[in-house]
C-alpha positions in Angstrom: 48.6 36.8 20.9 47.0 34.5 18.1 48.0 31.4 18.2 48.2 29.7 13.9 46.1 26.5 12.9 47.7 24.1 11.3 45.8 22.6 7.9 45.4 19.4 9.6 43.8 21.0 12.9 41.5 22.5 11.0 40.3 20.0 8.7 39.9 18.1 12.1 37.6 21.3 13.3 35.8 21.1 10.1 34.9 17.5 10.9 33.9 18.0 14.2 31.7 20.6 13.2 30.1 18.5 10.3 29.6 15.8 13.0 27.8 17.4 15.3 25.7 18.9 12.5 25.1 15.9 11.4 24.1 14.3 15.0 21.4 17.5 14.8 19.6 16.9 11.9 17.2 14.5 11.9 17.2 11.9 9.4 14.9 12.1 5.8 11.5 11.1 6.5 11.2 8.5 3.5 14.9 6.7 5.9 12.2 4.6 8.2 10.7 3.1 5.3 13.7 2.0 3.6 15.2 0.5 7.2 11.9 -1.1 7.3 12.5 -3.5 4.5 15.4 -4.8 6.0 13.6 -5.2 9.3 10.9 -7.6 7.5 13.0 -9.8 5.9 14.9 -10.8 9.0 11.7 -10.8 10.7 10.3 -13.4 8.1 13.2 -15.3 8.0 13.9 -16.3 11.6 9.8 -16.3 12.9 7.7 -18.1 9.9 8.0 -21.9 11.2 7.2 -20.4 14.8 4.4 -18.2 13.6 2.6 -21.2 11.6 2.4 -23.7 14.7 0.5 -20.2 16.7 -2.0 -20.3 13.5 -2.5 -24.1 13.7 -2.9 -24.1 17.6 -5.4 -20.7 17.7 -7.9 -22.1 14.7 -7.7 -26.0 15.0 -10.9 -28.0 15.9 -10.9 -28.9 20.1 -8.5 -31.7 20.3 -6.6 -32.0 16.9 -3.2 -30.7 18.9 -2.2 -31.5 22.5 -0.2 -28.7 22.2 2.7 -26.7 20.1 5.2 -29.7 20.5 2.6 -31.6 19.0 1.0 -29.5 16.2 5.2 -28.9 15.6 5.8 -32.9 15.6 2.6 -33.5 13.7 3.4 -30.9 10.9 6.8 -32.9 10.9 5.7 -35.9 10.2 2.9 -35.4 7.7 3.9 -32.5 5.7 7.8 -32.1 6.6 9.9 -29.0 6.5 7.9 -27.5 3.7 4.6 -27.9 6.2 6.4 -25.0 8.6 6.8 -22.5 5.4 3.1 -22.8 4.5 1.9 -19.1 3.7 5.6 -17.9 3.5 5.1 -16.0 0.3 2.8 -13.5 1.3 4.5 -12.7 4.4 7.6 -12.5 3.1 6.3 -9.7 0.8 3.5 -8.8 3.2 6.4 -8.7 6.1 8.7 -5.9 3.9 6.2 -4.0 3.1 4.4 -3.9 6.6 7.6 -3.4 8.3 8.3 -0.5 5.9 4.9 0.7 6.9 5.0 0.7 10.1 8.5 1.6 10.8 8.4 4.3 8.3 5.3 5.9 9.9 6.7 5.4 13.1 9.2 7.4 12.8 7.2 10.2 11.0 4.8 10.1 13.6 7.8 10.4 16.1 9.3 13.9 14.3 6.1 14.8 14.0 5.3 14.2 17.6 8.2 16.0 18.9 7.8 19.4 16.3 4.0 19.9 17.2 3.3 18.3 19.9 7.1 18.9 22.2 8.8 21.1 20.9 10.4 22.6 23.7 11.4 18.9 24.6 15.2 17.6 23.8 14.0 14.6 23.4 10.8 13.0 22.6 9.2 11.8 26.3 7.3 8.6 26.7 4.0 9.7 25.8 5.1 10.7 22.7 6.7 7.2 21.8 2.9 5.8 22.9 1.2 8.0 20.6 3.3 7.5 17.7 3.1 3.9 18.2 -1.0 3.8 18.3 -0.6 5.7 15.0 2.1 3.3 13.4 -0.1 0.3 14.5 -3.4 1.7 13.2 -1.5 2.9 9.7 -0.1 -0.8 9.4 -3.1 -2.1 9.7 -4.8 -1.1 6.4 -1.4 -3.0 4.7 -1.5 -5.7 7.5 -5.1 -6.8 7.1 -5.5 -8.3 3.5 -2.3 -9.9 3.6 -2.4 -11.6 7.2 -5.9 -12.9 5.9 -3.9 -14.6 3.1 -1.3 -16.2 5.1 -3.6 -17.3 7.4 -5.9 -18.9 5.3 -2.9 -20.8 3.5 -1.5 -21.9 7.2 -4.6 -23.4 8.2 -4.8 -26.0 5.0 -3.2 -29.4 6.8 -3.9 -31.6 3.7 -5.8 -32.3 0.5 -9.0 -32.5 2.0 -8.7 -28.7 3.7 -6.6 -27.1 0.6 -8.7 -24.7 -1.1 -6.1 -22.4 -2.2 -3.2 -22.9 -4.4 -1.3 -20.4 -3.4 -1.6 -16.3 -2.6 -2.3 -15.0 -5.7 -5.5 -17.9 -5.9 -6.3 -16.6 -2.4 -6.5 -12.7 -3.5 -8.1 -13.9 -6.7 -11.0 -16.3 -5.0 -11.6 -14.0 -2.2 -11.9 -11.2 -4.6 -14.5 -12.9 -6.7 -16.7 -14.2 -3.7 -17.1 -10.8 -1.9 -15.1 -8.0 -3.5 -12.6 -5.3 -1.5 -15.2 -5.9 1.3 -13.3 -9.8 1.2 -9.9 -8.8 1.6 -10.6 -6.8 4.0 -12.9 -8.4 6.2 -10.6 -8.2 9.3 -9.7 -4.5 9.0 -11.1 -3.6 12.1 -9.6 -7.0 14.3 -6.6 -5.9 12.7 -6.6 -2.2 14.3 -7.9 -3.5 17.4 -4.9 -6.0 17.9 -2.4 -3.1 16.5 -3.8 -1.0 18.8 -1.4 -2.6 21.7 1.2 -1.0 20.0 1.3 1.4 22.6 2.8 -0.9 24.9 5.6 -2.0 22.2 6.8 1.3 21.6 6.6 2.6 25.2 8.1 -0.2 26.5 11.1 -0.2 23.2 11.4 3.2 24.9 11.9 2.3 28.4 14.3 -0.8 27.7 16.5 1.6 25.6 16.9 4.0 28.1 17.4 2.0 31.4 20.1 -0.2 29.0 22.3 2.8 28.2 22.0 4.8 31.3 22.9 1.2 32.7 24.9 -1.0 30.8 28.2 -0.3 28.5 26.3 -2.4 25.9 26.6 -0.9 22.5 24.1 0.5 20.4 23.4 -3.1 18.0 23.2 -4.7 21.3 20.7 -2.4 23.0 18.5 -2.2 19.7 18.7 -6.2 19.9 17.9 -6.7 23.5 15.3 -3.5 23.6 13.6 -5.0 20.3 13.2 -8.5 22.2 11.8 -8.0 25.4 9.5 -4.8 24.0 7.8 -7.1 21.6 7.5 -10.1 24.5 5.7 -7.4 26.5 3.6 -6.2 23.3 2.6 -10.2 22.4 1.6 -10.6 25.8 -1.3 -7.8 26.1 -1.9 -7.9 22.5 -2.5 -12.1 22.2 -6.4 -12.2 23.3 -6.9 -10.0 20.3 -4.6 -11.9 17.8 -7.0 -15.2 18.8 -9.9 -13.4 18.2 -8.0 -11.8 14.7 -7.0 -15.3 13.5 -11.1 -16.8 13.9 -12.3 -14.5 12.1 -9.7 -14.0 9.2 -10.2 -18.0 9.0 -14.2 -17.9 9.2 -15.7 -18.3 5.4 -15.5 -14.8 3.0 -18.5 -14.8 1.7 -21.0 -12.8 3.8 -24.2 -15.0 4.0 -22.2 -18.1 5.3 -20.1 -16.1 8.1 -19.8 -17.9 11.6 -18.6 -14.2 12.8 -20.1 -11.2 11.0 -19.1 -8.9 14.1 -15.9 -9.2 16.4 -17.9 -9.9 19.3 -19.2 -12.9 18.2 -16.1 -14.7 17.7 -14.9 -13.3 21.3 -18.2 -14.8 22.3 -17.4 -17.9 20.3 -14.1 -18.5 21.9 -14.7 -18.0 25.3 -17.4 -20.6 25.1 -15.5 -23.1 23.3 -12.7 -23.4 25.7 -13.5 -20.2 28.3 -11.0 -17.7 29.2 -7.8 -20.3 27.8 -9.0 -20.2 24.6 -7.7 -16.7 24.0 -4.3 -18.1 24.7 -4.1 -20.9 22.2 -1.1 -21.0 20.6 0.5 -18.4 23.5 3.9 -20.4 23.1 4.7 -20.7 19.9 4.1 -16.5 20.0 6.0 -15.5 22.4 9.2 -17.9 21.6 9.2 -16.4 18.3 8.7 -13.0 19.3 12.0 -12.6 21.0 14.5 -13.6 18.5 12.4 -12.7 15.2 11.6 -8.6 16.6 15.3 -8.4 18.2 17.1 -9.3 15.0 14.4 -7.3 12.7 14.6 -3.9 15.2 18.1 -4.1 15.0 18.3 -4.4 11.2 16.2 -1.4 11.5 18.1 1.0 13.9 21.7 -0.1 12.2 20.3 0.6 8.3 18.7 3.7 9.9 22.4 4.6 11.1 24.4 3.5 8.2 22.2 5.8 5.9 21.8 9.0 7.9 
């Protein structure tokens, strides 16, 4: 005996059936670099200020701070508001387009991960999170390098005395004319060597998400938020030796002859003897108070442009 279908119960089939297509297919690859642009400009928005007292504290002379509340109270009172938004510029370019970078790759490296390297998976497992992290971080990196170089070397000018630069485009234009490409890219490989803690960003993303929905009822912009936050608290904290050592030598002079640091080594070297084993961890505060709130709201910009357009 056959039983008729209503119009209405089968346009609802119809939609079922397209939703569960749609669950299937796996979103464009260009999607993670278009999310990505959202995800810098939150980034940039909520963790500049935050980001320019780490610079002040990692590359100061011994003694010019007593600490971030200082360096923060110091900036205050001699430069004002305006002193926290120093370097903003290229960041907040710099920030869209390496967010878009390495988000987009990310997730690339992520499909690509799961047709070639797990395919018989349902999912992609936590190794392949890890290596498609390393190989977001190290892609970044050839974006990341020339413009941290700029904002940092804007941050790090307190007054008339130390300002050399008038802005990023007289940055990329002297640095350029002292030493060529070779200039703006002189911390290429500190760059990929700090990116390369990515691994424990993206495994640990990985590992929030999934103990927050097999044990919470938190929604989906709420995991992303929470997940985002704590994975990048864990990534700043095995990553920050290598940011101090980044920082030195994307602050040391551009022009070859007159470098303090020619090799990465020597500014680890440099470091440690200046103030021993804490010197890698100037500035550690600032970091990881930003890192919470700017990586939660940016990640989950990401994941709900990511949804809206798929």
């Amino acid at each position: 005996m056959s039983v008729a279908v209503t119009d209405g119960e089968d346009k609802y089939l119809e939609e079922v059936a397209a939703a569960k297509i749609h669950q299937q297919t796996p979103p464009p690859k260009y999607l993670g670099f278009v999310a990505g642009t959202f995800s810098g400009v939150t980034k940039n928005a909520v963790g500049h200020p935050f980001d320019t007292i780490k610079v002040r504290l990692q590359t100061a002379p011994k003694g010019q701070f007593k600490g971030p509340i200082d360096c923060a109270l110091q900036t205050l009172r001699k430069e004002g508001i305006t002193g926290f938004y120093k370097g903003f510029t290229p960041p907040l370019v710099g920030w869209v387009l390496m967010d878009s970078v390495m988000l987009g790759s990310l997730h690339i490296y992520r499909r690509y991960c799961k047709e070639y390297l797990y395919p018989k998976e349902e999912k992609l497992p936590l190794m392949g999170h890890i290596i498609a992290g390393l190989g977001s971080g190290w892609t970044v990196s050839f974006v990341a390098a020339p413009i941290e170089q700029f904002k940092a070397r804007l941050q790090v000018q307190y007054d008339a005395k130390t300002k050399i630069y008038n802005g990023p485009v007289d940055v990329v234009r002297k640095l350029f004319k002292t030493s060529g490409i070779r200039g703006l890219y002189s911390g290429l490989l500190s760059t990929m060597i700090f990116r390369t803690n990515f691994i424990f960003w993206w495994g640990s993303y990985e590992l929030f998400t999934q103990y927050f929905e097999q044990n919470t009822q938190m929604s989906k912009p709420s995991i992303n938020f929470w997940s985002g936050g704590l994975s990048a608290t864990v990534f700043w904290i095995f990553a920050y030796p290598s940011d101090v050592v980044k920082q030195t030598i994307m602050t040391d002079s551009p022009i070859r002859s007159q470098k303090k640091f020619p090799r990465w080594i020597d500014a680890a070297k440099y470091i440690y003897q200046e103030n021993g084993w804490r010197g890698f961890t100037r500035g550690f505060g600032p970091s990881i108070i930003r890192s919470f709130p700017a990586n939660a709201a940016a990640l989950a910009a990401f994941e709900a442009v990511m949804r809206f357009l798929h």
